[in-house]
N, C-alpha and C positions, 0 to 999 in steps of 0.2 A: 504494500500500500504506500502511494508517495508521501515523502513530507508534507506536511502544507497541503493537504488533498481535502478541495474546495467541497466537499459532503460533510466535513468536521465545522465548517465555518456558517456562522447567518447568510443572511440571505442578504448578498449587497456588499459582505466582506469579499476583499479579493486577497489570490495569493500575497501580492507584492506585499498590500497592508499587514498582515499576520507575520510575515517577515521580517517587515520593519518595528514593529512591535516587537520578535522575537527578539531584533537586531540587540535590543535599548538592555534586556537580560547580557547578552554578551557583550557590552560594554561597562555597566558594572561591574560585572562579576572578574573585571582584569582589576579593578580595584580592589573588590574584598579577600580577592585571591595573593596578590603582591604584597600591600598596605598591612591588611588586615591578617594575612591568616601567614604567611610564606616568608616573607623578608624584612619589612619593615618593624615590625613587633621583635626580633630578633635581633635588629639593627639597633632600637631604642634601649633594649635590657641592656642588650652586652655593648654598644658606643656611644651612646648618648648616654647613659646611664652609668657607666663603665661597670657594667656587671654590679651595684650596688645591693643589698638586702631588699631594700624597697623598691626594687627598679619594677619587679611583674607586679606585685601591689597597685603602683603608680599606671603603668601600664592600663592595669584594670578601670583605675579611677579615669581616666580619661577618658577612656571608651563609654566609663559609666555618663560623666558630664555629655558629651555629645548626645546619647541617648536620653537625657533626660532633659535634655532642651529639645528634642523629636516629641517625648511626649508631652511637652506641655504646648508645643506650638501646632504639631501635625492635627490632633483634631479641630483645629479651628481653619488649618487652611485647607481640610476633607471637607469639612461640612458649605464652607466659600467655596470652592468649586465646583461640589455638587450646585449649589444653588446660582451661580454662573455660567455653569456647562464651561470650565477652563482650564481644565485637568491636561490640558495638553501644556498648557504656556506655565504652568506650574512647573513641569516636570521638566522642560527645558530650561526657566532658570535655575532649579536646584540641579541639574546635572552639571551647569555653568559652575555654579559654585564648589562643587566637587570635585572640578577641573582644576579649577583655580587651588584651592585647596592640597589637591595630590603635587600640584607642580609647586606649590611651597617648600614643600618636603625638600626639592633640591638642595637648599640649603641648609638644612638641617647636618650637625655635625656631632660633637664629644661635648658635652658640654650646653646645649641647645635644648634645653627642657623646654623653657615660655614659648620659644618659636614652634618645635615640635608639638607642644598641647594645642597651642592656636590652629594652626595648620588640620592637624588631624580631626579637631572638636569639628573645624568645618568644615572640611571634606566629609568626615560621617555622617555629619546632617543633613546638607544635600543628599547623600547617597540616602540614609534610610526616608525623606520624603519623596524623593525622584521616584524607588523602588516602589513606594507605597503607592503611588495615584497610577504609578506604568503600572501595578496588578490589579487595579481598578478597571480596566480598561479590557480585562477577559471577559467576561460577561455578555460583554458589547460586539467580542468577535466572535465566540461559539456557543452554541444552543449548550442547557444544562448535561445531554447526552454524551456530548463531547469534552467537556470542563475539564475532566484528566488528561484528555489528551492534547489537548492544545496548549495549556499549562505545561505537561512535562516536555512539548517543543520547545516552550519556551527556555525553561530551564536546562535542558540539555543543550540547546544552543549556547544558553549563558554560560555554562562549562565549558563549552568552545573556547568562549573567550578567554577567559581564565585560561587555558591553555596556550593561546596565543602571547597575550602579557608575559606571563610567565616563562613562557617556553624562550622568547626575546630577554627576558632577565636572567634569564639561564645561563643563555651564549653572551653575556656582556659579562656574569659574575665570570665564568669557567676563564672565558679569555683574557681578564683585568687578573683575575687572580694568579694566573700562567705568567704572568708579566711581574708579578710579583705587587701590583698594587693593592691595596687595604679596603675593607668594606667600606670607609670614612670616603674611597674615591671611587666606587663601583657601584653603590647602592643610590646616590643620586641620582643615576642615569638612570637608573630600573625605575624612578619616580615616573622620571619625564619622561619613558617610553609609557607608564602607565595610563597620563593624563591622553597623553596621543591619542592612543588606541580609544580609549574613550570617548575623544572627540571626533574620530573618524566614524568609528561605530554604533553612538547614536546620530550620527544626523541622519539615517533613515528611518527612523521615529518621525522625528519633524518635518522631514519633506512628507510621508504619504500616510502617516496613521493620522484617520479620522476622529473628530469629536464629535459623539452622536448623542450626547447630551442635550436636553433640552434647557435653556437658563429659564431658572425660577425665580428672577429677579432683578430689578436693574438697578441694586443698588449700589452706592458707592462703597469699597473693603473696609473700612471698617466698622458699616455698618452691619458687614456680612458676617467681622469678626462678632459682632453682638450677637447676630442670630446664629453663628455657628455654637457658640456657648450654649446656648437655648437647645440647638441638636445633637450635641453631646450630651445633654441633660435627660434630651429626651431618648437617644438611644441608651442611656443608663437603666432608666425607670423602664424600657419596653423591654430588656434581656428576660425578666418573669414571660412576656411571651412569646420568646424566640428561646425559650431553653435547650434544642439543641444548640445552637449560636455559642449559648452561656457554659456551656459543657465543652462546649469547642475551646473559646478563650480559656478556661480553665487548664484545659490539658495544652496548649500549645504555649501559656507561659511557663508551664513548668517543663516541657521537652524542650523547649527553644532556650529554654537557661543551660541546658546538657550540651546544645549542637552550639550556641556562645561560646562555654568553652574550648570546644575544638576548632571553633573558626579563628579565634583571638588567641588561642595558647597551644595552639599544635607544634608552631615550629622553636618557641619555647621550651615545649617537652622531649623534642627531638633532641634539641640541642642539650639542654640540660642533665636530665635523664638518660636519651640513648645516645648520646654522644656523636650524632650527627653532626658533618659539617655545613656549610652553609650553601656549598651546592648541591649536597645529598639530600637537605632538608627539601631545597629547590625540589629536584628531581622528585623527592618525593611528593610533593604534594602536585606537578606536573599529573606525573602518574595514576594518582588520586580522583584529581579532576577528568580523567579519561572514564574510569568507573563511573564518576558524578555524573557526567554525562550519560551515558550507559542506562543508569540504574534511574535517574530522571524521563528518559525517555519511552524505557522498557515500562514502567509502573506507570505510566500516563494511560497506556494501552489496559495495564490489568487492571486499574483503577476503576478504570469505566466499566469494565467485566466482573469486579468482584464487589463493587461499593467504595467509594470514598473511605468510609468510617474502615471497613474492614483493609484497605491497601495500609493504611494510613499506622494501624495497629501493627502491622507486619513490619511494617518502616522502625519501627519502635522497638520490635524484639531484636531487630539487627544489631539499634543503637546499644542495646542491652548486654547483648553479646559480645558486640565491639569494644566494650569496655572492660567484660570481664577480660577478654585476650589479651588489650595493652594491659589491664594491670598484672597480670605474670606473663609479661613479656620480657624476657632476658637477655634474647639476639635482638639485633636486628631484623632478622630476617621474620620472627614472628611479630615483632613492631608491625614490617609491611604486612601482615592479612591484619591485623586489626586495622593499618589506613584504609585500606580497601574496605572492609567492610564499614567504614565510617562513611569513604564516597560514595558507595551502593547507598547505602541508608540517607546520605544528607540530604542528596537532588530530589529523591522521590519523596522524602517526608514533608519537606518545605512546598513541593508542587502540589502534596496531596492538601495540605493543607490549605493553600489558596485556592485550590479548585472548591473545597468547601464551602470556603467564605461564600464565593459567587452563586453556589446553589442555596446559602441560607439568607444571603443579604436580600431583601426589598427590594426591587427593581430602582426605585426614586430614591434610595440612600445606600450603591453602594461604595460611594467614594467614602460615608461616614462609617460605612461598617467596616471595610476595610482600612481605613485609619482606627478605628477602635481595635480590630486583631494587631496591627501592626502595634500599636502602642502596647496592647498586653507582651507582644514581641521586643518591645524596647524593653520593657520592663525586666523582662527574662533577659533582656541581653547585659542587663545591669545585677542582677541575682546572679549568674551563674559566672562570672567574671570574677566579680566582687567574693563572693563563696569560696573559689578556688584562690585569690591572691592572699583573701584571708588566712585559710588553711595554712596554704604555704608559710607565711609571714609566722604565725602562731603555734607550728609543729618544727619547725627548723627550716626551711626547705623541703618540707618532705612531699614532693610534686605527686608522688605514687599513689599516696593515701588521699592528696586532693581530688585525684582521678575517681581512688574509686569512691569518694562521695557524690559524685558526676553521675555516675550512674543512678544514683536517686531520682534524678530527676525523671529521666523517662521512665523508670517504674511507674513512680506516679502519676504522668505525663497517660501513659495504658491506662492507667486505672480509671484516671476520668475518664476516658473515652467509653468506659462499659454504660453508661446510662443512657448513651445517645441513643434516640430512636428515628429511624430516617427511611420515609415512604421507597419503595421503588422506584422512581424518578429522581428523589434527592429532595423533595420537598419539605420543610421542618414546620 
């Protein structure tokens, strides 16, 4: 069955459009893959921080500020766009500004905490509102039948990305490093290949993905800031009747606190623990992101075949597993099946889960409802960071025993998901 194969799509979507949308997936994700999960977090502990006690602690807290200026501001610019129809010129200035943001990073050095906290607080902020209205925007291209699988196109293209950023920061660490030059003069180029790739690979978003929203309003922002207050409010008080919804959020802040820290402290753990170098770590999560890919594309397909609720539960026994493996993990060599089994698990549980939103969200609010997952999502991204820096900080370093508190999460993360009840169509 082709990519993109216009039976998955509404009726008036065209290929190109679904593409270009995929496109916007694979230009973040060379962010949250380099920045966030692969080099830059590696770069911060051990050169900006010069390996300090408090370096992953600090680390964490950063990532936490960013996120917590996403949730205080994203529901009010979800609920204004809905009520604008302008989720498209939203998600173009915050991709702007995470442009901007990742190519600060260049100069980032030994020494550069202020500039590095600034830099990164705003490049994640952009990236986590960009992400949030770009998956707003599924609903509007494929019928509920299709929701998994258009979604895990998306994300499995996004893993593309990642592999390309990456793959390019690979051949710049491997040959700087052959030369005998220092991370302090190889890692800023892997910034400013990141921003690139980003700006090439969203602008097929903005040239042909359509806004098919209707504006419910003409009024001027900040009066739209007033009434998106008002529809935060009100999507608050209506979760009593969208209890799947409420069961949803429940269980993706506590599994999205798990898959946090392996997005923000994998290469951390490589490094620290299994004593990877900083192009093995590369390579590793290269590698990773090919499974991502993989296991986001493949579970869009079974998604649709087996239930949402039930993919989504499977995605979650992975994570489960995955973590038992790293934590008695003593090679390397069994390090790599637990990455892998973290990349199988990450694409398809993040896809299952926004294909959800889209089938529980109200047609005419789901820019708010998908900013409301998303924020429970920030929220996890600030708990499960925070959790592990702590640990670490409070036990000695002891990264192992942070891991396997990590696993808690998606236990729990399962456990909500048992009360969902979801019609055969997907209806709540």
């Amino acid at each position: 069955m082709a990519l993109f194969s216009i039976e998955h799509l509404k009726k008036g979507v065209s290929r190109r459009e679904v593409w270009a949308w995929a496109a916007f997936d694979f230009a973040n994700s060379g962010y949250t893959t380099v920045v966030l999960t692969a080099v830059f977090n590696a770069y911060f502990v051990g050169v900006i921080c010069q390996e300090a006690s408090w370096a992953t602690l600090l680390w964490t807290t950063i990532i936490a500020i960013s996120n917590i200026l996403a949730i205080v501001f994203m529901p009010m610019i979800g609920a204004a766009a809905d009520l604008k129809a302008n989720k498209k010129l939203w998600v173009v200035l915050m991709s702007l500004m995470c442009i901007l943001g990742t190519t600060g990073l260049y100069w980032t050095g030994e020494g550069t905490i202020a500039l590095a906290l600034i830099m990164v607080v705003l490049s994640n902020f952009g990236y986590n509102v960009g992400e949030t209205l770009n998956s707003a925007f599924l609903p509007e291209l494929a019928p509920d039948s299709s929701l998994g699988k258009v979604s895990g196109w998306g994300w499995s293209f996004g893993y593309c990305g990642g592999l390309v950023t990456l793959g390019i920061s690979l051949l710049i660490v491997s040959g700087m490093q052959s030369r005998g030059f220092s991370a302090q003069e190889y890692v800023p180029y892997c910034m400013l290949v990141t921003a690139a790739v980003f700006l090439v690979a969203a602008a097929p978003f903005a040239l042909w993905v359509k806004e098919r929203a209707v504006a419910q309003t003409d009024a001027q922002f900040w009066s739209l800031v007033r009434q998106s207050r008002r529809s935060l409010w009100e999507t608050l008080k209506s979760l009593p009747q969208h209890k799947n919804f409420a069961w949803l959020v429940a269980s993706g802040l506590s599994f999205q606190s798990g898959i946090a820290v392996v997005i923000t402290l994998a290469a951390i753990y490589a490094d620290q623990v299994m004593g990877f170098s900083a192009a093995e770590t590369i390579l590793l999560v290269l590698l990773v992101n090919i499974t991502a890919a993989i296991g986001a594309f493949a579970f869009g397909y079974v998604e649709d075949r087996i239930g949402h609720k039930n993919a989504l539960m499977v995605t979650l026994l992975i994570w489960i597993a995955m973590v038992a493996v790293a934590y008695i993990a003593q090679t390397k060599a069994l390090f790599w099946v637990a990455a892998n089994l973290a990349g199988i698990a990450m694409g398809s549980s993040q896809s299952a889960g926004r294909a959800l939103v889209g089938v529980l969200a109200p047609e005419q609010k789901r820019a708010a409802f998908y900013s409301f997952w998303n924020m429970a999502l920030w929220v996890a991204n600030i708990i499960g960071p925070m959790t592990y820096g702590t640990i670490t900080w409070l036990s000695g370093n002891d990264q192992r025993f942070a891991l396997l508190m990590t696993g808690s999460f998606f236990v729990l993360g399962l456990i909500l998901l048992l009360p969902m009840r979801l019609k055969r169509k997907g209806t709540n």
